[in-house]
C-alpha positions in Angstrom: 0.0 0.0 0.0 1.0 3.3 -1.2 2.1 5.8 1.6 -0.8 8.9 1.4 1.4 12.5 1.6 -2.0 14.1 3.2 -1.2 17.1 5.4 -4.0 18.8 7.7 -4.3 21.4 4.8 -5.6 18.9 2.5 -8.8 18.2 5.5 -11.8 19.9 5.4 -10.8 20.5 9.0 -8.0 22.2 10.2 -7.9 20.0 13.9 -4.9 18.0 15.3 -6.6 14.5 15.1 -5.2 12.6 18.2 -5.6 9.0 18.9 -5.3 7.7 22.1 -4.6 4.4 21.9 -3.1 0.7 23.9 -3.8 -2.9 22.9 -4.5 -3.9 26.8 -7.4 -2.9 28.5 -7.3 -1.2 31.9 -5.0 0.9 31.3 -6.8 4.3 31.4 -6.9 5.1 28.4 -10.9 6.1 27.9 -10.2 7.8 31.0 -7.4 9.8 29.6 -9.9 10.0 26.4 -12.9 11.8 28.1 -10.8 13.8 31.1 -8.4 15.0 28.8 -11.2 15.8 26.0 -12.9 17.5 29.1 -9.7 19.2 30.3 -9.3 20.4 26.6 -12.5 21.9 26.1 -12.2 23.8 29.8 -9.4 25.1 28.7 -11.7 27.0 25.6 -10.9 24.4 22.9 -13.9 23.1 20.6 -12.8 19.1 21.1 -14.5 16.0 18.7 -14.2 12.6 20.5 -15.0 10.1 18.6 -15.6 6.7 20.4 -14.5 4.0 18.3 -14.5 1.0 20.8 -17.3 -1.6 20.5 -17.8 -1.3 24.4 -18.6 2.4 23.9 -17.8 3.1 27.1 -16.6 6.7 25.9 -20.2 7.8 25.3 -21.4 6.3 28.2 -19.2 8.4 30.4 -19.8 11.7 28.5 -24.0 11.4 29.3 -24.6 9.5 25.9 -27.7 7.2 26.6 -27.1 3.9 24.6 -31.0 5.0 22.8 -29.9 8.0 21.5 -27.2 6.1 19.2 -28.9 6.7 16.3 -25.8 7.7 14.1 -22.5 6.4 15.5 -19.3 5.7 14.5 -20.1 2.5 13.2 -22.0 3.8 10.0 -19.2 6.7 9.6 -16.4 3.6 9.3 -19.3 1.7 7.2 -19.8 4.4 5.0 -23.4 4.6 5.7 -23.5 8.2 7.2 -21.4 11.4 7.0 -19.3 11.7 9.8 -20.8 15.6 10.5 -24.1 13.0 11.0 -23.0 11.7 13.9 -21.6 14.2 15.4 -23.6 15.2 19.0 -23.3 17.4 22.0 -21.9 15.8 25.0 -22.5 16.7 28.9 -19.8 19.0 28.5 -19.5 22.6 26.9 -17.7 22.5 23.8 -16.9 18.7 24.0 -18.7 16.9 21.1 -19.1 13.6 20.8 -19.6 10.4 17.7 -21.0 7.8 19.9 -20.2 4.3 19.3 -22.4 1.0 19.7 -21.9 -2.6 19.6 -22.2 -2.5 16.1 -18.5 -1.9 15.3 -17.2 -5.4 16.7 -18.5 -6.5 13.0 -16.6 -4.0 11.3 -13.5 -6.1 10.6 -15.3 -8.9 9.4 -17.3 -6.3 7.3 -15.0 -4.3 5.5 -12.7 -7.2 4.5 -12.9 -6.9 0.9 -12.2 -3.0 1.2 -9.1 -2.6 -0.1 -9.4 1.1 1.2 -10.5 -0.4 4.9 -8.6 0.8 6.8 -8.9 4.8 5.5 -12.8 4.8 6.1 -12.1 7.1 9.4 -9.4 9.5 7.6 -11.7 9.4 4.4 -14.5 10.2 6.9 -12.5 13.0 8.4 -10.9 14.6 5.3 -14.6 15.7 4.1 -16.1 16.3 7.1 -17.1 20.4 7.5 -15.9 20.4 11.1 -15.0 23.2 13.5 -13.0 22.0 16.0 -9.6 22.5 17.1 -9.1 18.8 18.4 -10.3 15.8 17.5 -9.5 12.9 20.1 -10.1 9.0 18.8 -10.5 6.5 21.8 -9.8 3.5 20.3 -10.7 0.0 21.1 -8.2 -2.1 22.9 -6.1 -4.0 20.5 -4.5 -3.7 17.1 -7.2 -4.2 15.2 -8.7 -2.4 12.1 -10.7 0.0 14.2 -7.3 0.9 15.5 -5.9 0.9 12.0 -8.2 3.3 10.7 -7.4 5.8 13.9 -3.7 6.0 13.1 -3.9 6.4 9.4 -6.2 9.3 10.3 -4.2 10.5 12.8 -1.5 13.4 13.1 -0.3 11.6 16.3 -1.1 9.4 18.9 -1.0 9.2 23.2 -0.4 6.3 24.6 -1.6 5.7 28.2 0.9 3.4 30.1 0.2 1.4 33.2 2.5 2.1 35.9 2.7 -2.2 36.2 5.7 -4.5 35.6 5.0 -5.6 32.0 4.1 -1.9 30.6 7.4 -1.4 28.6 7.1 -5.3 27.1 3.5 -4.3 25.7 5.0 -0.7 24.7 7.0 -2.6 22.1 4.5 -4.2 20.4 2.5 -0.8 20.3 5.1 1.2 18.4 5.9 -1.8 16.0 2.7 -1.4 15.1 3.4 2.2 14.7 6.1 2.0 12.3 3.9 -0.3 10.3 1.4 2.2 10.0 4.1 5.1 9.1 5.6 3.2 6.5 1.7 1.8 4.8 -0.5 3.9 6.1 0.4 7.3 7.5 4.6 8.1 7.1 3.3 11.8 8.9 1.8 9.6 12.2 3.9 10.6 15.1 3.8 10.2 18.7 2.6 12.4 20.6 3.3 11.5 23.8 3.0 8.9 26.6 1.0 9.3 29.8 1.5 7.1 32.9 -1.4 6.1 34.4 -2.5 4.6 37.8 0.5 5.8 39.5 1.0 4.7 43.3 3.3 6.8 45.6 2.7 4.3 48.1 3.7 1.7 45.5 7.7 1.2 44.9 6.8 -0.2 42.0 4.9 2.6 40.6 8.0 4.8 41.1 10.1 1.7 39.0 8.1 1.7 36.3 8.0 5.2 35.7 11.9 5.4 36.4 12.6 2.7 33.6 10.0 4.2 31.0 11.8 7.5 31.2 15.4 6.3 31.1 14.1 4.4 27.8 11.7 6.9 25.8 12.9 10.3 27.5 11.1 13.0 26.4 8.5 11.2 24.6 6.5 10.6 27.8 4.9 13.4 29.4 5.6 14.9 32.8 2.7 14.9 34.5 2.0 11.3 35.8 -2.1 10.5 36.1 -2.1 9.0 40.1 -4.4 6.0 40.9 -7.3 7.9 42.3 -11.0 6.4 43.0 -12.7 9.9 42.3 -11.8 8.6 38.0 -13.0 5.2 38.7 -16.3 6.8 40.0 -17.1 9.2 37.8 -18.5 7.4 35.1 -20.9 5.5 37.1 -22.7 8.9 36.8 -21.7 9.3 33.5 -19.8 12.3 33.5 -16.0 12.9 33.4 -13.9 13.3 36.8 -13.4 17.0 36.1 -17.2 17.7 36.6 -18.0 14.6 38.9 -15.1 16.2 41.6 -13.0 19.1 39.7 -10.4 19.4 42.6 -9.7 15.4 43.1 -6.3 14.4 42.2 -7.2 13.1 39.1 -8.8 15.9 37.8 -5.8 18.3 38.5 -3.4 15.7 37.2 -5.6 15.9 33.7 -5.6 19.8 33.9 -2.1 19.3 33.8 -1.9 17.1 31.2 -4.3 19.0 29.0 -1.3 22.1 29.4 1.1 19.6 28.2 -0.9 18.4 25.0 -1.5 22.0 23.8 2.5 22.9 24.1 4.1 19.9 22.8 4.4 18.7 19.2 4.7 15.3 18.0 7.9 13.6 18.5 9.0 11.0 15.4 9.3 7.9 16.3 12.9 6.6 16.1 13.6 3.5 13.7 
């Protein structure tokens, strides 16, 4: 597959397209997804997120009511809406959302005869008559085409890290993945950065992890650390994001500060 030279300038939107993505679950990263989105639109941004994990667990946590899923993701990536369709308001101001139903664990299976498959996002996002200034992709997780079709639309990606023994072993397998995608899909993909997550300062561990991460990425990993913090794990049982559920928790702050972070860095390339 031919490499695709698009630039932002060739999108009908002008947004830094984000995706925040890990092949293991429960690492935080729809948390990072909807606090950062939240953070991000606090901080006067207009933000898109668009939920692309079967579990939808995105649109739960912004308000989205799984009967008002009329137009999700699933028929942008199957080509049977316009993403602008599916586009809806969320629980927070200026945080926008493309909900995402069951619907998309058939999507693979689907699209296999595509030979364009995994562009149906970037196409999607390319015409789309959007006004925001970030658009955010939580992604499902694996390496699958869902997650495919976020980093060939992407201009970069975060990457929420575990603060747990085997977090660098599955890092590896993430940015070979990544390469593949520059070098097929995407060569202008770059990463963003990488967030720990579910830090413990009472944990020596925790403070291992994020030692060895460092000493091996450097600067490619952000310097605010997200702590492990119950306030974020409660939040979406109300469906809202931590920074409206309790704006002053730990977590919260930690995502203010990671939101500050996102809007001064640029990408980093990702070494060969």
């Amino acid at each position: 597959m031919t490499p695709d030279p698009r630039t932002p300038s060739d999108r009908s939107t002008g947004a830094r397209i984000m995706a925040v993505v890990n092949q293991k679950g429960g690492v935080g990263k729809t948390t990072t997804a909807i606090n950062l989105g939240t953070a991000l639109a606090q901080r006067g941004c207009h933000v898109l997120l668009i939920d692309l994990d079967p579990q939808g667990n995105a649109s739960t946590g912004l308000g989205v009511d799984p009967h008002a899923r009329q137009t999700s993701s699933y028929d942008v990536v199957a080509g049977d809406a316009p993403l602008i369709d599916a586009v809806r308001p969320s629980s927070v101001e200026r945080l926008d959302i493309v909900p995402a139903t069951v619907d998309l664990s058939g999507a693979d299976v689907e699209l296999v005869s595509d030979p364009d498959r995994a562009r149906r996002l970037q196409q999607a996002l390319d015409t789309a008559p959007l006004s925001h200034d970030i658009v955010l992709i939580d992604c499902p997780p694996s390496l699958n085409l869902l997650t495919l079709n976020a980093m060939a639309a992407a201009d970069s990606v975060i990457v929420p890290l575990q603060c747990e023994f085997f977090a660098l072993e599955g890092l590896s397998q993430l940015l070979s993945t990544i390469r593949r995608v520059q070098s097929r899909l995407n060569p202008d993909l770059r990463i963003h950065g990488i967030v720990l997550t579910m830090f413990d300062r009472r944990n020596r561990l925790s403070a291992q992890v994020e030692e060895d991460v460092r000493s091996t990425l450097g600067e490619v990993v952000y310097q605010t650390v997200i702590p492990r913090n119950v306030r974020l794990s409660e939040a979406p049982s109300h469906a809202m994001p931590a920074l409206l559920y309790d704006r002053d928790c730990a977590g919260s702050r930690a995502y203010r500060s990671l939101a500050s972070e996102v809007l001064s860095r640029d990408g980093t390339t990702l070494a060969a």
